[in-house]
N, C-alpha and C positions, 0 to 999 in steps of 0.2 A: 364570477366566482373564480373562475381559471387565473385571470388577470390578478386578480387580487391575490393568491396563490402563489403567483408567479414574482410576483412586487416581494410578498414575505419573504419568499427562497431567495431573490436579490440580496435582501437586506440584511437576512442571516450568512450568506457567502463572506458580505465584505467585516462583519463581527467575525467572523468564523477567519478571514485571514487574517485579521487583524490581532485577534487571539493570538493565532499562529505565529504572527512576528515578535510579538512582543515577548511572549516564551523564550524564543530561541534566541532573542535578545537578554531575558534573565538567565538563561543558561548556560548564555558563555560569559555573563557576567557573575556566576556563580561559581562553573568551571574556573575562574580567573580567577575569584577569591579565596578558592578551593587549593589551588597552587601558591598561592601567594603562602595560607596558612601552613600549607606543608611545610614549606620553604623555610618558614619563620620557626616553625615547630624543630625541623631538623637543626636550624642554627640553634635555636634553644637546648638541645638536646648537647650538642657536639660543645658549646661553652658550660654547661656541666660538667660535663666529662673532663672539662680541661680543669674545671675549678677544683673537683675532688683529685685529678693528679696532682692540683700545683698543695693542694690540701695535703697530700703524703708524702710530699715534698717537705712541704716545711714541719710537719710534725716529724718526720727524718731527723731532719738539720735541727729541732727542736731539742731531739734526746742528746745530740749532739753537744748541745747548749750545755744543760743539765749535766751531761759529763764532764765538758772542763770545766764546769763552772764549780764542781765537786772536787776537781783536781786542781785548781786554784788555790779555792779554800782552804783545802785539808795542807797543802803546801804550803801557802801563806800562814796558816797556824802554825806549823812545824820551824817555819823561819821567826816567827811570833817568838816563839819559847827560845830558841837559842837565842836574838836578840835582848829577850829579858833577861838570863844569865849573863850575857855580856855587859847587862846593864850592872845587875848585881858583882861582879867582879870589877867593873869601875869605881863602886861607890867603895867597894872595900878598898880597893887600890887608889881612893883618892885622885880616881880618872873623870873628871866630870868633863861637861862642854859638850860641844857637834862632834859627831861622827869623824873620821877622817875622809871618807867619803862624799860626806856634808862639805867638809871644809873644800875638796877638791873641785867641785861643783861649784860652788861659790865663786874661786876662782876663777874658772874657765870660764863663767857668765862672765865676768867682769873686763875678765880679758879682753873678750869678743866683743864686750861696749868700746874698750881703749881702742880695738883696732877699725871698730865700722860707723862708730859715732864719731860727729863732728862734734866738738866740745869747746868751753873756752878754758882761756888757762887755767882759771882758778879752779873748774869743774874737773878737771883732768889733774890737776892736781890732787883734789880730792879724792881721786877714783882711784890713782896711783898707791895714795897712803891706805885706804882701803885691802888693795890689792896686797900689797905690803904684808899689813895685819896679819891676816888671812892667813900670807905662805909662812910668815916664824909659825903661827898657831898649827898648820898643818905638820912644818917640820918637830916641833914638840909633838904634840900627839903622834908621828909617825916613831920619833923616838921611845915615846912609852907604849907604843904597841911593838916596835918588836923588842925591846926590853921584856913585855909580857907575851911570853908564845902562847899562852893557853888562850888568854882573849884574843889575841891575832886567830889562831885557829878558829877559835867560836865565830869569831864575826866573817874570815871566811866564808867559813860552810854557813853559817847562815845566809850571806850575802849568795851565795851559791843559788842556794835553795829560793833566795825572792828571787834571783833571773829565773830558776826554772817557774814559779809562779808567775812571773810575768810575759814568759813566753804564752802560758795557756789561756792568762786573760786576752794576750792578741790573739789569739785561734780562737778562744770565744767570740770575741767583740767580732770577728768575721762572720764565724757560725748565725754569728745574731743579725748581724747584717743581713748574711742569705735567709734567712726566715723570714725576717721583714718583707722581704723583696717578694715572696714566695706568698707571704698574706696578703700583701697586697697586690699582687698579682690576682690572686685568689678573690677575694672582697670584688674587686674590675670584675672580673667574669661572672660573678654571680649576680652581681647587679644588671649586667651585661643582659643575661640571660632571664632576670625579670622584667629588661624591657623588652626585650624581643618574643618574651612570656605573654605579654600585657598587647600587644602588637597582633601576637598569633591570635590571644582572644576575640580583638577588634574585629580581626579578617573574618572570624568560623560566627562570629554574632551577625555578619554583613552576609556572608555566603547563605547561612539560613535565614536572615531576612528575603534574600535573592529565591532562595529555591523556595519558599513557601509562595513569593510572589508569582515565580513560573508555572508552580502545581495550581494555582488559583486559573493562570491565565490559561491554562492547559486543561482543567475541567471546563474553561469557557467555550474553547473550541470542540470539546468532545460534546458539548451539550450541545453544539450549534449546528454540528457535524449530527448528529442524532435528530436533530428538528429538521435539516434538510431532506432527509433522506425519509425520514416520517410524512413532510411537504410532498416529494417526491412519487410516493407512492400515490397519496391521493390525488397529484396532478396525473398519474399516471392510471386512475380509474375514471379520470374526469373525462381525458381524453377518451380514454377505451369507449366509454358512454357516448360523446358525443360522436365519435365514428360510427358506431352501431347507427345510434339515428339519423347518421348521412346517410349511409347503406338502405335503412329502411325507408327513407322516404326517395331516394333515386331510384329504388327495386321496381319493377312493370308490375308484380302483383300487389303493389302499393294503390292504383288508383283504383278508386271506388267503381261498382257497378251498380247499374240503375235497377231500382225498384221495381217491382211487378206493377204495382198501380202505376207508376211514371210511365210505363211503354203501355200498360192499356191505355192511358191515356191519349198517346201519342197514337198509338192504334184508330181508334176511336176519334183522332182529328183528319186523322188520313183518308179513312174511310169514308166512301160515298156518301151524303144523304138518302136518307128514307123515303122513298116514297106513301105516297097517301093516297 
């Protein structure tokens, strides 16, 4: 019974270490995913935070937008309406044709072909006569604009008024540049931060698969631990038991004493015969 006893308590030791390692084995591989998700979690946290800065960033630069793009407008309307009077005072005046502006333009483009292109004669010829055209047409219209000061002035200050509208479409088309840059900065980081979202899940679905695995192996040991020590004790009354009965059968008031009839007997074989 002892032996047998002794065999169980064996067999639950090496379950009972084995519990043992395997736990401590899920718990620093829990701890480990336990940090990993921290880790993931705070990078997730900290590219939030940059996506909603870069987010009042560009809603910033956005109103930005929306301002010049308001002072554009309203300016380019204002040069609108003085260019249509100048229209109206040409038609009275019998001023039709391009702009002098127009025509100036024209020119200079053409120029810059005669001077950078390679041409042949006949195309360079043509480009000449062109060119030609152009300067009498400018010099006429330059004549009947300052011949008429009122349209010269009108088309001034309009011409005025589109540089300053076109200054504010460059400050926009900037503004709207850094906004772009700002969303999609913005967009990166939040996607950024759904994968690193998605990541941290991974880890805390793996850390609690780990730690429910260690709490199993760790009720294993505690029950193995609890059966040894229950083994324990009744090896420990088997023994007490069998030493008692060493003790009782080594003791000197242990051997038996002889019978009354046994020593009459013995009496009685000892003794002399009877005479007759």
């Amino acid at each position: 019974m002892l032996k047998e006893l002794q065999k169980k308590r064996s067999d639950l030791k090496d379950i009972s270490e084995e519990a043992k390692e395997k736990r401590n084995t899920l718990n620093a591989e829990a701890s480990a995913l336990a940090a990993k998700r921290n880790e993931l979690n705070k990078k997730t946290k900290d590219l939030i935070n940059e996506a909603q800065e870069l987010k009042v960033l560009r809603d910033e630069i956005n109103e930005k937008v929306s301002e010049y793009k308001n002072k554009r407008d309203d300016t380019n309307a204002k040069a609108n309406e003085l260019f249509s009077k100048a229209d109206s005072i040409r038609k009275q005046s019998n001023l039709g044709g391009p702009s002098i502006k127009a025509l100036r333009k024209d020119i200079d483009r053409l120029e810059f072909a005669q001077q950078t292109e390679v041409l042949s004669t006949s195309k360079e010829r043509e480009l000449v006569g062109k060119i030609t055209q152009l300067q009498k047409q400018y010099q006429v219209k330059k004549v009947q604009l300052e011949s008429n000061s009122e349209l010269k002035n009108i088309l001034d200050e309009a011409q005025k008024i589109r540089d300053e509208a076109s200054e504010f479409h460059t400050q926009l088309a900037e503004y709207a540049r850094q906004a772009q840059e700002y969303h999609e900065k913005m967009i990166a980081a939040f996607k950024e931060a759904d994968r690193t979202r998605a990541e941290s899940d991974v880890a805390h679905r793996e850390f609690v698969k780990a730690q429910e695995a260690a709490d199993e192996q760790h009720k294993a040991f505690i029950n193995a631990q609890k059966e040894i020590r229950d083994l324990d004790k009744e090896i420990f009354k088997l023994r007490k038991k069998d030493k008692k009965e060493d003790l009782a059968l080594s003791s000197p008031n242990s051997r038996r004493m002889p019978s009354p009839s046994s020593k009459s007997s013995r009496v009685e074989q000892n003794s002399p015969p009877k005479t007759l």
